[in-house]
Backbone as ProteinMPNN parsed JSONL, in Angstrom:
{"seq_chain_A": "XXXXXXXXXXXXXXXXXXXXXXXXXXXXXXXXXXXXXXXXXXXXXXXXXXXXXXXXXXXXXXXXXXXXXXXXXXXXXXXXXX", "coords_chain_A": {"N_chain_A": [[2.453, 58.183, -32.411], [0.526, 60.284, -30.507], [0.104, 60.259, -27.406], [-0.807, 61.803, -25.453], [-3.853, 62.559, -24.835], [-4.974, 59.579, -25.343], [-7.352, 57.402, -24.897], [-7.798, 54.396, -23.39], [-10.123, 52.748, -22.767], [-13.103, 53.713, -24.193], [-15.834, 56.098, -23.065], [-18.255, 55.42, -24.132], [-17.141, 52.952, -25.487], [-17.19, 51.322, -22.955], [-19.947, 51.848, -22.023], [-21.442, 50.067, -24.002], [-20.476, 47.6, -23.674], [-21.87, 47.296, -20.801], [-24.23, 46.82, -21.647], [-24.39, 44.163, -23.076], [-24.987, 41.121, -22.807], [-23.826, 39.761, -20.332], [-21.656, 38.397, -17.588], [-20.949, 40.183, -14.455], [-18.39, 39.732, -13.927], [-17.35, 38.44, -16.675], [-17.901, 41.225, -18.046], [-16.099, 42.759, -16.713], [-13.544, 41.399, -17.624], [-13.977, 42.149, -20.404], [-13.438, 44.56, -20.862], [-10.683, 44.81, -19.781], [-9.746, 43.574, -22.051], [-10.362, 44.963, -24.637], [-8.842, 47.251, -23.853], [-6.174, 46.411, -23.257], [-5.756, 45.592, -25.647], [-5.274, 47.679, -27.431], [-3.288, 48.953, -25.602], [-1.228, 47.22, -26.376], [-1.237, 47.505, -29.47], [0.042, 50.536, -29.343], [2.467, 49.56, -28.284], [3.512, 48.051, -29.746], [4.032, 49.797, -32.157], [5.526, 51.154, -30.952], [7.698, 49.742, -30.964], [8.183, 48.867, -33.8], [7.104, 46.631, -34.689], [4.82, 44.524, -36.101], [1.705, 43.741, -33.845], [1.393, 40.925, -33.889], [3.488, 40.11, -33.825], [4.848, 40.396, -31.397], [6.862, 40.212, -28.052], [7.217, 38.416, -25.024], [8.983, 39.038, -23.242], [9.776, 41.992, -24.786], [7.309, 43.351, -24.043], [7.597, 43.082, -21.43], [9.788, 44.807, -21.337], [9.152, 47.384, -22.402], [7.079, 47.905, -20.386], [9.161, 48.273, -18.225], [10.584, 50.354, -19.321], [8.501, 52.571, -19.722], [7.967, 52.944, -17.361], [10.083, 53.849, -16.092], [10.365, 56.246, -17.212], [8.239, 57.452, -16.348], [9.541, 57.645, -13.7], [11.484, 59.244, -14.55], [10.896, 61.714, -15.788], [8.532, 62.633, -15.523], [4.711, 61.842, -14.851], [3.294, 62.819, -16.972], [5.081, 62.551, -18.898], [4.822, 59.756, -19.772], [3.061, 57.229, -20.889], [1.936, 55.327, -19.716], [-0.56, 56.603, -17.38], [-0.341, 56.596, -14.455]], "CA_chain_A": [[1.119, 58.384, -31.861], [0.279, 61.005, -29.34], [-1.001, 59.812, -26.194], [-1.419, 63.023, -24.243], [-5.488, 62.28, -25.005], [-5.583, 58.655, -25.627], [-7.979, 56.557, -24.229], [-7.757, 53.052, -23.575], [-11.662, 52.784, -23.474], [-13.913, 55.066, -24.234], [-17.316, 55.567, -22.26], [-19.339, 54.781, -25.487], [-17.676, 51.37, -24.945], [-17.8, 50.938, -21.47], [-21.416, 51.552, -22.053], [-21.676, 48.899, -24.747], [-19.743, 46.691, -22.276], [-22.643, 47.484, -20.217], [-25.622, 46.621, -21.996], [-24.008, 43.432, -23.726], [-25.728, 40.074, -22.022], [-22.753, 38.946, -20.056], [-21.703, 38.7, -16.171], [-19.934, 41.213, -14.186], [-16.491, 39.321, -14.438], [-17.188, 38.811, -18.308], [-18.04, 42.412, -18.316], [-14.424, 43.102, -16.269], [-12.571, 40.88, -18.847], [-13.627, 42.639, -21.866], [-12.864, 45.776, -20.55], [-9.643, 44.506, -20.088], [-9.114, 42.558, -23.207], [-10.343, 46.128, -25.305], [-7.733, 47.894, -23.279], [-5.462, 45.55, -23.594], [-5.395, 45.421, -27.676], [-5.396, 49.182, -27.488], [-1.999, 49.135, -25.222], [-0.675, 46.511, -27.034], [-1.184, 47.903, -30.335], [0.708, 51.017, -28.954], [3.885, 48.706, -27.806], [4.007, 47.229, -31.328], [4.116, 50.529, -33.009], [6.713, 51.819, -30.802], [8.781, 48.968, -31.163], [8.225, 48.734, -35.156], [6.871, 45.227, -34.617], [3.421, 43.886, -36.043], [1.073, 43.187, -32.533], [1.601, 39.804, -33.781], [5.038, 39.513, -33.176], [5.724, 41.283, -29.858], [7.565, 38.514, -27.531], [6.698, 39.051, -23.272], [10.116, 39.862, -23.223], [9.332, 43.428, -25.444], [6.454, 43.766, -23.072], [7.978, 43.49, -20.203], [10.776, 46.084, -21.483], [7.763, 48.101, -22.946], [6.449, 48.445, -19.084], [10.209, 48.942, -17.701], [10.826, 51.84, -19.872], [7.417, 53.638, -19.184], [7.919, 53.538, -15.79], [11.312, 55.184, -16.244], [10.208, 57.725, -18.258], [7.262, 58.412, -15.216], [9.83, 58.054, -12.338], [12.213, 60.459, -14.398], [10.318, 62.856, -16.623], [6.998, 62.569, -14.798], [3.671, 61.482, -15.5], [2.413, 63.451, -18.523], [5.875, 62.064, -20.088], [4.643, 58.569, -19.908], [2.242, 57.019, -21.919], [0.345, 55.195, -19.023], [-1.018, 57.668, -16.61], [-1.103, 56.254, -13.179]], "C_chain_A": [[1.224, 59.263, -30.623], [-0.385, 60.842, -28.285], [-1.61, 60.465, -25.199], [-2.905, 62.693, -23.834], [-5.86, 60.969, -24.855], [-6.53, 58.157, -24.229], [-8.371, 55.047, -24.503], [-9.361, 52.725, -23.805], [-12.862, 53.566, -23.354], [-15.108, 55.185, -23.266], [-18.042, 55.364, -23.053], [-18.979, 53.551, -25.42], [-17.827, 51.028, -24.042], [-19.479, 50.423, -21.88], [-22.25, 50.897, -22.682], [-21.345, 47.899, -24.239], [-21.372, 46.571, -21.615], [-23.865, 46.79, -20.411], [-25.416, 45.317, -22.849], [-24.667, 42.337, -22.573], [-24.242, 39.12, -21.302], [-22.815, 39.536, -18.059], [-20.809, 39.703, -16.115], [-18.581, 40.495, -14.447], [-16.388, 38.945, -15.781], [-16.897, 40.242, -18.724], [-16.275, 43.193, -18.213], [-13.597, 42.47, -17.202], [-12.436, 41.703, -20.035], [-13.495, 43.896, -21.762], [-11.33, 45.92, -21.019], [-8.962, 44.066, -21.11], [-9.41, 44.436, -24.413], [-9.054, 46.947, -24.919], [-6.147, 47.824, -23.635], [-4.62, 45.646, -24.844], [-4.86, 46.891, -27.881], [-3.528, 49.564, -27.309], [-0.944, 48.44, -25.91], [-0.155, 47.177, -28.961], [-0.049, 49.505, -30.476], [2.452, 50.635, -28.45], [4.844, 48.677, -29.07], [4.505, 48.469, -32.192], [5.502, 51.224, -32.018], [7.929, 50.779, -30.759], [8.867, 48.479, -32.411], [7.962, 47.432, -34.99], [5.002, 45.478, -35.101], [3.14, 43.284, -34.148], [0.966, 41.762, -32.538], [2.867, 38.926, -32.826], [5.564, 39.825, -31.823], [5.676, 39.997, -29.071], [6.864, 39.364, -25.977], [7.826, 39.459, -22.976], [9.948, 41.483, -23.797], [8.325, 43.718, -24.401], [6.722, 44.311, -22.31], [8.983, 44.861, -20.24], [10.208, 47.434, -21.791], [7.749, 48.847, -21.099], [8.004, 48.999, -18.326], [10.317, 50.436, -18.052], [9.946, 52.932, -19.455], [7.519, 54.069, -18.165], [9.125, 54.178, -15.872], [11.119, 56.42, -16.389], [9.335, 58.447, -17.439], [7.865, 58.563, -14.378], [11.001, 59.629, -12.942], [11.725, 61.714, -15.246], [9.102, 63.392, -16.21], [6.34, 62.054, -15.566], [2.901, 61.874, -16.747], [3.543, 63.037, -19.256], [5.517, 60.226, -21.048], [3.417, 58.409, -20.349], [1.427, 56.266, -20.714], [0.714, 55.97, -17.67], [-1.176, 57.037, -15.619], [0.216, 56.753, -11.956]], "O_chain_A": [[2.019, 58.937, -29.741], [-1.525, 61.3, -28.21], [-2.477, 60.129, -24.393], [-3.191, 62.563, -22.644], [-6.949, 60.796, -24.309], [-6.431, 58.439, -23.035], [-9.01, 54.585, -25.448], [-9.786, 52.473, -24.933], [-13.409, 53.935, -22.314], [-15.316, 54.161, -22.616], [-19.008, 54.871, -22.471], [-19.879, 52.719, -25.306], [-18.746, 50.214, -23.956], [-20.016, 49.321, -21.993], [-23.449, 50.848, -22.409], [-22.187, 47.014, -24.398], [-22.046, 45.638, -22.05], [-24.48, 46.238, -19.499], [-26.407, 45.187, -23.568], [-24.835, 42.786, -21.439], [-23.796, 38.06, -21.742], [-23.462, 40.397, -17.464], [-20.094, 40.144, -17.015], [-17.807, 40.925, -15.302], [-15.253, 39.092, -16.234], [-15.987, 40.558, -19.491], [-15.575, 43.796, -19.025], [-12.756, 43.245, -17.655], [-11.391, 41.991, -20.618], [-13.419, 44.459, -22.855], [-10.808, 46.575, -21.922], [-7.734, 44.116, -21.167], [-8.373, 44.919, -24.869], [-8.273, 47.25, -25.821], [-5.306, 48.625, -24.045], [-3.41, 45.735, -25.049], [-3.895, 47.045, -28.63], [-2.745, 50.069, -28.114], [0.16, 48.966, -26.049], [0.973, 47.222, -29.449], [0.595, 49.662, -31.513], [3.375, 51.44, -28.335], [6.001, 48.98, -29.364], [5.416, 48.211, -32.979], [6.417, 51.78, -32.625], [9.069, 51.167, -30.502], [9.648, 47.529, -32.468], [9.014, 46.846, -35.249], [4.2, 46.284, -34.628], [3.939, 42.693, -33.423], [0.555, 41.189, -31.528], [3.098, 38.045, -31.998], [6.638, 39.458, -31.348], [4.906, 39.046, -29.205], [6.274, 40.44, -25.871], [7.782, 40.477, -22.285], [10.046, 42.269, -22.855], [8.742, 44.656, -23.72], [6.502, 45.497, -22.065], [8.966, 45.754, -19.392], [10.768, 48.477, -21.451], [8.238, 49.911, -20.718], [7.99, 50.141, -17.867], [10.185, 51.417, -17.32], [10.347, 53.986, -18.961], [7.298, 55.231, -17.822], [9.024, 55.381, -15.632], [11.584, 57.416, -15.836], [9.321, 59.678, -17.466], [7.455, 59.49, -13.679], [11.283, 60.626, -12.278], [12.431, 62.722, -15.211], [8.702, 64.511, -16.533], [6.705, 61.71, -16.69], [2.033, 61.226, -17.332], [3.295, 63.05, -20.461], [5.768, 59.755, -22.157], [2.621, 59.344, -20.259], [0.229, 56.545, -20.666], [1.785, 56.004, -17.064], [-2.344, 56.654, -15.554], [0.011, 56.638, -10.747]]}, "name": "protein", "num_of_chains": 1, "seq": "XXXXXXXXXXXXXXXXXXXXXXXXXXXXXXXXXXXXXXXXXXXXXXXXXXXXXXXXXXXXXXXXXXXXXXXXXXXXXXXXXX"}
């Protein structure tokens, strides 16, 4: 998968987020929880694992690596942008 473009959530959902009958910290959750599935689903596929199976161990090695790959390749090498 190419992530140069991706986006964790779009502004079409944001803005369904938005207009959904819920509070602001519901609203902030399911932001997060869309996001979430998104990044997750991304983990799983680079670690040939169903999003079922991924352990917090893979996670956590998941987030080690990325940041590697941003402190030594830079930021457009890494898959999250910050």
């Amino acid at each position: 998968m190419d992530n140069s473009s991706f986006q964790f959530l779009t502004k079409e959902e944001s803005q369904e987020v938005d207009k959904a009958l819920l509070s602001s910290p519901e609203k902030f959750l399911t932001r997060l929880t869309i996001s979430s599935f998104r990044l997750l689903t991304i983990i799983a596929e680079q670690e040939g694992v169903a999003i079922e199976e991924l352990t917090p161990e893979q996670i956590i090695a998941w987030f080690e690596k990325d940041g590697k790959i941003r402190r030594e390749e830079g930021i457009e090498a890494a898959t999250l942008k910050w």
